[in-house]
C-alpha positions in Angstrom: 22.5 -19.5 21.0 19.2 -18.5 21.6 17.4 -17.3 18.1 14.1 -14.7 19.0 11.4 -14.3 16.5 9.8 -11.0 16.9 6.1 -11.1 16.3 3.1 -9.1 15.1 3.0 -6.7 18.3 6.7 -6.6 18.7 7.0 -5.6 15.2 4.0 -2.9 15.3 5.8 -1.5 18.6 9.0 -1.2 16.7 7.3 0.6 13.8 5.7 2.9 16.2 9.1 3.3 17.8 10.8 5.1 14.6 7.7 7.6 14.3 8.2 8.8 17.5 6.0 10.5 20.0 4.9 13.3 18.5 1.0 12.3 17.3 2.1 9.5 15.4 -0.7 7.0 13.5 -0.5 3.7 12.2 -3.3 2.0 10.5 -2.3 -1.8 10.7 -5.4 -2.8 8.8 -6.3 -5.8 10.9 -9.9 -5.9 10.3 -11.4 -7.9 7.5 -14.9 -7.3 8.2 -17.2 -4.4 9.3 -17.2 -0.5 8.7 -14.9 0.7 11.3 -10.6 0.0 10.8 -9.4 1.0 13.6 -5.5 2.9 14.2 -3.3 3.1 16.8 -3.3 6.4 17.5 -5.7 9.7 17.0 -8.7 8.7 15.2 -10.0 5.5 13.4 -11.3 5.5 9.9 -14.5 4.0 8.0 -14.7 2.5 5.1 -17.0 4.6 2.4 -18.7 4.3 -0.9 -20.7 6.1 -3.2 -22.2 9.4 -1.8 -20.1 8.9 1.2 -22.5 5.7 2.3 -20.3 3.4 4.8 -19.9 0.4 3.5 -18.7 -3.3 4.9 -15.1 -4.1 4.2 -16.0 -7.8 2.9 -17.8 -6.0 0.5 -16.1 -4.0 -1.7 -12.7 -4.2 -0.2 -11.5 -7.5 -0.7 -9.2 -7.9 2.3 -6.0 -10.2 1.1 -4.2 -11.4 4.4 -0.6 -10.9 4.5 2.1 -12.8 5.8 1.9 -11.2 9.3 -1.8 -11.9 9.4 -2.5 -8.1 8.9 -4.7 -6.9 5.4 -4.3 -5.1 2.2 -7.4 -3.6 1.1 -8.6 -3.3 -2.5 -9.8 0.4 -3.8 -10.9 1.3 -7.1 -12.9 4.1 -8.2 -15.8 3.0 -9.4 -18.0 2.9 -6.8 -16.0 5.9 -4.5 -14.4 3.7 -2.7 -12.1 5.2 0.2 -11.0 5.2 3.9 -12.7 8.2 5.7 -10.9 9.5 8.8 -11.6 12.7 10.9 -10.4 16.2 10.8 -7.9 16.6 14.0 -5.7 18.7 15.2 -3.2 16.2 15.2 -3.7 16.1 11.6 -2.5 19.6 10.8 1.1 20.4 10.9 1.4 24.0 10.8 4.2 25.4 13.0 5.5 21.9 13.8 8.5 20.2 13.8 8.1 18.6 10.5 5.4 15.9 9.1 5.8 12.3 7.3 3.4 9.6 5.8 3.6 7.1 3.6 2.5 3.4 3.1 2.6 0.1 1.0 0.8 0.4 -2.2 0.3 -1.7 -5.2 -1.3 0.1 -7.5 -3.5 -0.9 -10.9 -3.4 2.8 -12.0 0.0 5.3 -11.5 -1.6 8.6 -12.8 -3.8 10.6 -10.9 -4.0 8.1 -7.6 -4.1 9.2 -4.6 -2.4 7.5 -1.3 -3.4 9.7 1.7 -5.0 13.5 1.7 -6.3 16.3 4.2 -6.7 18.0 0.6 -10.4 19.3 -0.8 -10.1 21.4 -3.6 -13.6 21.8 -4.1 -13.9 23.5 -0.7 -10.5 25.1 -0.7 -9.4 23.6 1.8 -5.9 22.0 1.2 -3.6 21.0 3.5 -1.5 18.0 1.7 -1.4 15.0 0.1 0.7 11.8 -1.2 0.0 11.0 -4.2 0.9 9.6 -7.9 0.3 12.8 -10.3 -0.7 13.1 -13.8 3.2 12.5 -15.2 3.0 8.7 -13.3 5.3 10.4 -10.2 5.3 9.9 -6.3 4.1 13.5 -5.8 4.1 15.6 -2.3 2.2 18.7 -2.2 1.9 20.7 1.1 -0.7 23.7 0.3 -1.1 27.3 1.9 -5.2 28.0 0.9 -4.7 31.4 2.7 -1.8 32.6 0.1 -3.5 29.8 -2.6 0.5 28.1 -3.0 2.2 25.2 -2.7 5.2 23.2 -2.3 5.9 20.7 -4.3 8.1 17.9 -4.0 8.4 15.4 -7.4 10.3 12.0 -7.7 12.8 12.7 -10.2 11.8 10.0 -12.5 8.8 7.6 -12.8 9.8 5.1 -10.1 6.1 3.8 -9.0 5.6 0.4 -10.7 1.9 -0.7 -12.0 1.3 -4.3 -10.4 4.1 -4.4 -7.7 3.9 -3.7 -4.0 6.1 -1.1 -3.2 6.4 1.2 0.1 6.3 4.9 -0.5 7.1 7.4 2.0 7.3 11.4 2.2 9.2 13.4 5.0 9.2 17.2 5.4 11.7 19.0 7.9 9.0 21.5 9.3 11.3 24.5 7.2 8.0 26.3 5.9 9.6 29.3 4.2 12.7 26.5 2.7 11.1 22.9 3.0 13.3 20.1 2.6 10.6 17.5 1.7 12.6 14.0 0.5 10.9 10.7 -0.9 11.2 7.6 -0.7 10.8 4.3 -2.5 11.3 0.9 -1.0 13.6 2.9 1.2 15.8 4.8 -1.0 15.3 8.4 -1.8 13.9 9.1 -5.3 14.6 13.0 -5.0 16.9 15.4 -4.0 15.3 17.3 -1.3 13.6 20.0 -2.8 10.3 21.0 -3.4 9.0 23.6 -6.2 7.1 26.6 -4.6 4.0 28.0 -7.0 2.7 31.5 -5.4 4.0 32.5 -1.9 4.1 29.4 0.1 4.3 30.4 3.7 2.8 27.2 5.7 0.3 24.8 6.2 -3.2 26.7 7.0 -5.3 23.9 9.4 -8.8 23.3 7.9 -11.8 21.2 8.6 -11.4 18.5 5.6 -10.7 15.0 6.8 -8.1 12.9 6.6 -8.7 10.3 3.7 -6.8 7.0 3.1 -7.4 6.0 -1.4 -8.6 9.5 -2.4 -8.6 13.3 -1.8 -11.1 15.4 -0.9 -14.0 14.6 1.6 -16.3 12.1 2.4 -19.3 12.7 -0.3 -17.1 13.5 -3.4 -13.7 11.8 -3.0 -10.9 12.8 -5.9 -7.9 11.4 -7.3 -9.1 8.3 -6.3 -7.2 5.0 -5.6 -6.7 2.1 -7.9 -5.1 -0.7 -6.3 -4.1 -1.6 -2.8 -2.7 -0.1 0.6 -1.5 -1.7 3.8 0.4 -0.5 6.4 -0.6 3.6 6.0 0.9 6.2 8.9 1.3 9.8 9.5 3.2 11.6 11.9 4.3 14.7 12.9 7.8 13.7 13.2 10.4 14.4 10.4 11.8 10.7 9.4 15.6 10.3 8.9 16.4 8.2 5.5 17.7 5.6 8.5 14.5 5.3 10.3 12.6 5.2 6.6 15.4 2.6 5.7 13.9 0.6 9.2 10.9 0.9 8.6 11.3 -0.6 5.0 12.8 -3.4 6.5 10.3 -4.5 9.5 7.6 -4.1 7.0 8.5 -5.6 3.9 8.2 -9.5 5.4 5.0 -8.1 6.8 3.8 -7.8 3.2 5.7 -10.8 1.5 9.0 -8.8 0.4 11.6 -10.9 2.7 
């Protein structure tokens, strides 16, 4: 019998695979050194600092290699620093068939960190974010700015771990006016499907604030930012089944050191 070992690429196309064809991103994180990490996909992002300066990833991020040769990369909030990406329409899921992001994370803070964002409160302009709210919860918020409401979707207990790498991952079903928004830890569903609607929710409005990988907000005053670090972060505008987050879970986890 003939035993294949799927490598890197294969692996990366069979990620790609489950989140479809509909504007999907994946930032592998391959780069150790520079100011540009570059996705597969719509749009690359930069690494930032202070004031929105870009800074080197040797620098401040501490890139740890992983088992599949691919990099975490270290954020902590002194110092602003954050992944900047670009405003896109691909970015925005109004109208669409349903959105999902996620990533691995292991996190030195669980209150108030933020994963991924197209979310500036400042400029009211919030679209959503994944994130680890004031209560220590995997948090989803999608926001209408027109109507100033959200929906919320809130792991149903505290199931983010301080110190451990864990993959998180949040799927909406593109119902604006009844969202089914589930997520997941390591795989497994930490809700029940429902989201909590403050004001009169009726769907994403499409804004001009980038997408941001370790904070919310934009480029010059980052939020809610990131303690800890993230590999492996996507988005795309594709509804994930619990199978296909239960694959992804498991091509990615020896990527990281889990298997």
């Amino acid at each position: 019998m003939t035993v294949y070992i799927r490598g890197l690429e294969g692996k990366l196309n069979d990620i790609r695979t489950i989140l479809g064809t509909t504007t999907p991103q994946l930032f592998p994180f391959w780069e150790a050194t520079g100011q540009l990490v570059t996705g597969i996909g719509i749009g690359d992002l930069v690494p930032r600092e202070t004031a929105g300066a870009a800074e080197d990833l040797e620098h401040d991020f501490a890139p740890l290699v992983l088992p599949c040769g691919l990099y975490s990369y270290h954020f902590h909030p002194t110092g602003d620093h954050h992944l900047a990406g670009i405003d896109h329409a691909d970015y925005s899921f109004a109208g669409v068939g349903g959105m999902s992001l996620g990533a691995w994370i292991r996190p030195n803070r669980v209150t108030n960190n933020c994963i991924m964002a197209k979310y500036d409160v400042a400029g009211t302009d919030r679209e959503y974010r994944l994130w680890l709210d004031a209560a220590s919860k995997l948090d989803f918020e999608m926001y209408d700015d027109t109507a100033n409401a959200s929906e919320i979707a809130i792991s149903a207990a505290t199931d983010i771990t301080l110190g451990q790498m864990q993959f998180v991952v949040a799927t909406y079903d593109g119902t604006a006016a009844t969202p089914t928004v589930y997520l997941y830890v390591n795989g497994v569903a930490v809700n029940d499907g429902s989201t909590a609607e403050t004001g009169a929710f009726a769907d994403f409005i499409p804004g001009a604030t980038p997408l941001t990988v370790g904070c919310s907000g934009v480029t010059a005053t980052p939020t809610f930012e990131f303690h800890g670090r993230i590999a492996l972060p996507f988005i795309t505008g594709k509804a994930l089944t619990a199978a296909n987050v239960a694959d992804l879970y498991k091509i990615t986890a020896p990527m990281v050191g889990l298997a």
